[in-house]
C-alpha positions in Angstrom: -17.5 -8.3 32.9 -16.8 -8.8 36.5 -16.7 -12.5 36.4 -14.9 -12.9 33.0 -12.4 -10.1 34.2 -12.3 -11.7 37.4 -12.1 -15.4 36.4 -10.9 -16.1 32.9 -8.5 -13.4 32.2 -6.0 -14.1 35.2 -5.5 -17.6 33.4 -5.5 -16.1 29.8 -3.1 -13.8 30.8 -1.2 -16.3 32.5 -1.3 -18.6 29.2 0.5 -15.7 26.6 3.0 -15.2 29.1 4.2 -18.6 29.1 4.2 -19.3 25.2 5.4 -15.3 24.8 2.4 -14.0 22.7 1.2 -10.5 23.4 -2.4 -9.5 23.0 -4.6 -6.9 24.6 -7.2 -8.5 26.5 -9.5 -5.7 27.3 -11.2 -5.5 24.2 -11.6 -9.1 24.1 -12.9 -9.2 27.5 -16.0 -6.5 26.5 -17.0 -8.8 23.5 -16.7 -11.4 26.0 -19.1 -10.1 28.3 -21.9 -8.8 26.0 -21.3 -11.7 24.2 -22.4 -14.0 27.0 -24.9 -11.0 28.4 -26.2 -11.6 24.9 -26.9 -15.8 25.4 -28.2 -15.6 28.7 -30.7 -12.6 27.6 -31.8 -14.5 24.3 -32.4 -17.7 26.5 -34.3 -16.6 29.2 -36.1 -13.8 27.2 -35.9 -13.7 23.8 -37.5 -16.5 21.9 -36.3 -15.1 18.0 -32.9 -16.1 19.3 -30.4 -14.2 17.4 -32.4 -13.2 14.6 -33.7 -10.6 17.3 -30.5 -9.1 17.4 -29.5 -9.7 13.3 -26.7 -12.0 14.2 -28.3 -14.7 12.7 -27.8 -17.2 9.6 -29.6 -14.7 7.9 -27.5 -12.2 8.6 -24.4 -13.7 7.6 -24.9 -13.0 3.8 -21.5 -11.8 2.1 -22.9 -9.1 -0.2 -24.3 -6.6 2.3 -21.5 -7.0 5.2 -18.8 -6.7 2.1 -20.8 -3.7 0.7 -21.3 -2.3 4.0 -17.1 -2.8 4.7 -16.7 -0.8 1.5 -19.1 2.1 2.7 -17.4 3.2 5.7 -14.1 2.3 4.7 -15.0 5.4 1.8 -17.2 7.5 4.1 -13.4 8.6 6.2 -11.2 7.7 3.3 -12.1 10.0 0.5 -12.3 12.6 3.5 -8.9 12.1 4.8 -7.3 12.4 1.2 -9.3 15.3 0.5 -7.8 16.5 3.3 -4.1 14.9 2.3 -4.2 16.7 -1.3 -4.8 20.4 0.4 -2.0 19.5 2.7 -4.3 20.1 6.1 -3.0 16.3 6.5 0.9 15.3 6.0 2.5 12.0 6.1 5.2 11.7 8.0 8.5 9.1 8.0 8.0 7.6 11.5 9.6 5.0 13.6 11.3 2.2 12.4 9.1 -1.2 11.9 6.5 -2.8 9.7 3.2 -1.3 9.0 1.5 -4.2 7.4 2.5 -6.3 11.0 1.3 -3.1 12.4 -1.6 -3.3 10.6 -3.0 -6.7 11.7 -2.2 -6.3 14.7 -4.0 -3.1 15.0 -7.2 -5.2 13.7 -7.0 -7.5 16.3 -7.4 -4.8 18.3 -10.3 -2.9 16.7 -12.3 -5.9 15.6 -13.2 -6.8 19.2 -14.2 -3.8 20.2 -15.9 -2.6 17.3 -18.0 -5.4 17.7 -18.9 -5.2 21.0 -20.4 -1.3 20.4 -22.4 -2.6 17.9 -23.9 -5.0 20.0 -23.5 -3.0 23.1 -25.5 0.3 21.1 -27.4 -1.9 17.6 -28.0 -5.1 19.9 -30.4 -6.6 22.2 -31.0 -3.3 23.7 -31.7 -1.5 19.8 -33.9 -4.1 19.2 -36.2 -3.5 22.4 -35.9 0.2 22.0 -37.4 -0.9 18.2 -40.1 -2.7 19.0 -41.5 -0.3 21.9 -40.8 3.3 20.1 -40.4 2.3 16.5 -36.6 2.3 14.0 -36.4 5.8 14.3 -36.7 7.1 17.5 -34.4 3.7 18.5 -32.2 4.9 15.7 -31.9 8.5 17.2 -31.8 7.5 21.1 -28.7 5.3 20.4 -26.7 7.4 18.6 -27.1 9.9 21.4 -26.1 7.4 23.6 -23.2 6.2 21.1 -21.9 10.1 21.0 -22.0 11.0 24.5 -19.8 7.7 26.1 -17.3 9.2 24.0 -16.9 12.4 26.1 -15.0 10.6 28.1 -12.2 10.0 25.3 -8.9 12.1 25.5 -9.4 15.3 23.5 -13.2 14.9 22.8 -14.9 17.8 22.1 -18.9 19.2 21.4 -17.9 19.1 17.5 -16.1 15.5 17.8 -19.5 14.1 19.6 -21.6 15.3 16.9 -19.4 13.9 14.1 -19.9 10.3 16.8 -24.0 11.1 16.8 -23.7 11.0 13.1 -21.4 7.9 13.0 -24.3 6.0 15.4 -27.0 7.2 12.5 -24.9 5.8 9.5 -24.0 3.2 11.6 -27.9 2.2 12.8 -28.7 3.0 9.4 -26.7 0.0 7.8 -28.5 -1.8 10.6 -31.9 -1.4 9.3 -31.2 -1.4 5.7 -29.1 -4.7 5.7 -31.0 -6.5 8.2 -27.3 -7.3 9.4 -26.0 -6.3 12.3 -22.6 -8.1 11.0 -22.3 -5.5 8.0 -22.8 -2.4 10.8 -19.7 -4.4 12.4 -18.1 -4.4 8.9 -18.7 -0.4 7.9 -17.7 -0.1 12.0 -14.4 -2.0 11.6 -13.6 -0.9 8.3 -13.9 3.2 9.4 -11.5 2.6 12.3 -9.0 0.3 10.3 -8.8 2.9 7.5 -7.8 5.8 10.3 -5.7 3.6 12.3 -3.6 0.9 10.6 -3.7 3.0 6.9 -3.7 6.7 8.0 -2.0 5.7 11.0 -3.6 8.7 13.1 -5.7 8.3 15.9 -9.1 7.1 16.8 -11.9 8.8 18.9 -8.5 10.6 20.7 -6.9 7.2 21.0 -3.7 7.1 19.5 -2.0 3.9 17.6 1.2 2.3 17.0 2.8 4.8 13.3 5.4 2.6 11.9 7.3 3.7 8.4 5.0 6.8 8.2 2.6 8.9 10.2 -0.3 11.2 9.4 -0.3 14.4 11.3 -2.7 17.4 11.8 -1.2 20.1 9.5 -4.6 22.2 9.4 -7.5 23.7 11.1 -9.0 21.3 14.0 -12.4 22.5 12.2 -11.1 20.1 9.2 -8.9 17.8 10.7 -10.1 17.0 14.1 -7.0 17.9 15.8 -5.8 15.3 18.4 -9.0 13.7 18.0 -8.1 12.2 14.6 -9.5 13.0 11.1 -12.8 11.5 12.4 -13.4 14.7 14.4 -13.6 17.2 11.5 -16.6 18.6 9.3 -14.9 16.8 6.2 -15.4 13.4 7.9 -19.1 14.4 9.2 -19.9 14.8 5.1 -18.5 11.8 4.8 -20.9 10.2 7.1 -24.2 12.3 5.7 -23.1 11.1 2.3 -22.9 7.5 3.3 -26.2 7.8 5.2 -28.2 9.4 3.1 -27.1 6.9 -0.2 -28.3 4.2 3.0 -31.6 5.6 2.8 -31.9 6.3 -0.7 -31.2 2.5 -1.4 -33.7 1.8 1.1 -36.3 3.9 -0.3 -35.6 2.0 -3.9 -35.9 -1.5 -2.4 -39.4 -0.7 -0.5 -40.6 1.0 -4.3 -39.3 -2.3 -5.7 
């Protein structure tokens, strides 16, 4: 992080302000560095290459990572319009622009960083935990770890950190089921993408860009998470039971099969 922060993203930044394109680098420069902590570790160390990890050819099968999209883009959707239909949610007209623009760029936002959790939490270091202690206690130790980084988010709470615990488990638990630790970036990606450029509320306390319309907390902060987002509230942590528990129910079928 220090050399590609130090190094590379002077002259990146230097390059969009001469042709006039605006990204934010900072989530690019976290994928960035675990990216390349990632090569150097699997060179020096790890002689299953990428497989180790589940970023390999093997990995890459459509099916699960498109199945896996699916699952978490439901596990906070059918919450949220639960939520929508008893009116503890309400859309809102809100500033002039285009969401669909909004949209993609929101994704170019959220893809980077969502993949550099899951390889920063479900990588390298999931992998080692693995082998030494076994899938579950790796499973439970990084979801810990997953829940309590995000303390430091703007309006986290004890509740919001438990719903985050449960996120890791679903999240490790698409992981171990798939093999793929591209279809835990997919059900990653696809949660925040659904809160941020559909519902247009905010994510983990961070808020987003509401063009046309805007989804605001109209209900208890029990249900809807408050400033945290819908993500914070019990609705959204049944949600994320119901998405691991069909996880391991699948799981259970495949190892009878």
């Amino acid at each position: 992080m220090v050399v590609i922060n130090g190094a590379v993203v002077p002259l990146a930044s230097w390059l969009f302000s001469v042709t006039r394109v605006r990204v934010v680098l900072y989530p690019w420069m976290l994928l960035a560095s675990i990216v390349v902590a990632h090569v150097v570790t699997l060179r020096i160390l790890e002689p299953r290459g990428w497989a180790a990890v589940r970023l390999g050819p093997a990995a890459a099968r459509p099916r699960p990572i498109i199945s896996a999209g699916l699952l978490g883009a439901l596990a906070v959707g059918i919450p949220s319009l639960i939520l929508l239909s008893v009116g503890w949610l309400r859309a809102e007209p809100g500033p002039s622009g285009s969401s669909l623009a909004a949209a993609a760029s929101i994704a170019l936002f959220l893809a980077p960083a969502a993949l550099w959790e899951e390889m920063v939490f479900r990588g390298y270091a999931f992998t080692v935990l693995a082998d030494w202690w076994g899938p579950a206690a790796a499973l439970g130790a990084t979801s810990l770890l997953f829940g309590l980084v995000h303390f430091q988010n703007a309006g986290s709470s004890l509740a919001s950190v438990v719903v985050v615990i449960l996120a890791g488990v679903f999240l490790g638990g698409v992981l171990l089921v798939t093999g793929s630790l591209w279809a835990s970036f997919a059900a990653h990606l696809a949660w925040n993408w659904v809160l941020a450029g559909v519902l247009h509320s905010a994510v983990s306390g961070i808020p987003f860009t509401t063009p046309d319309y805007r989804v605001v907390d109209a209900g208890p902060d029990w249900a809807t998470g408050g400033v945290w987002g819908p993500e914070g509230g019990v609705p959204a942590a049944c949600g994320l039971l119901l998405a691991s528990i069909s996880l391991y129910v699948r799981r259970g079928r495949r190892e009878e099969s």
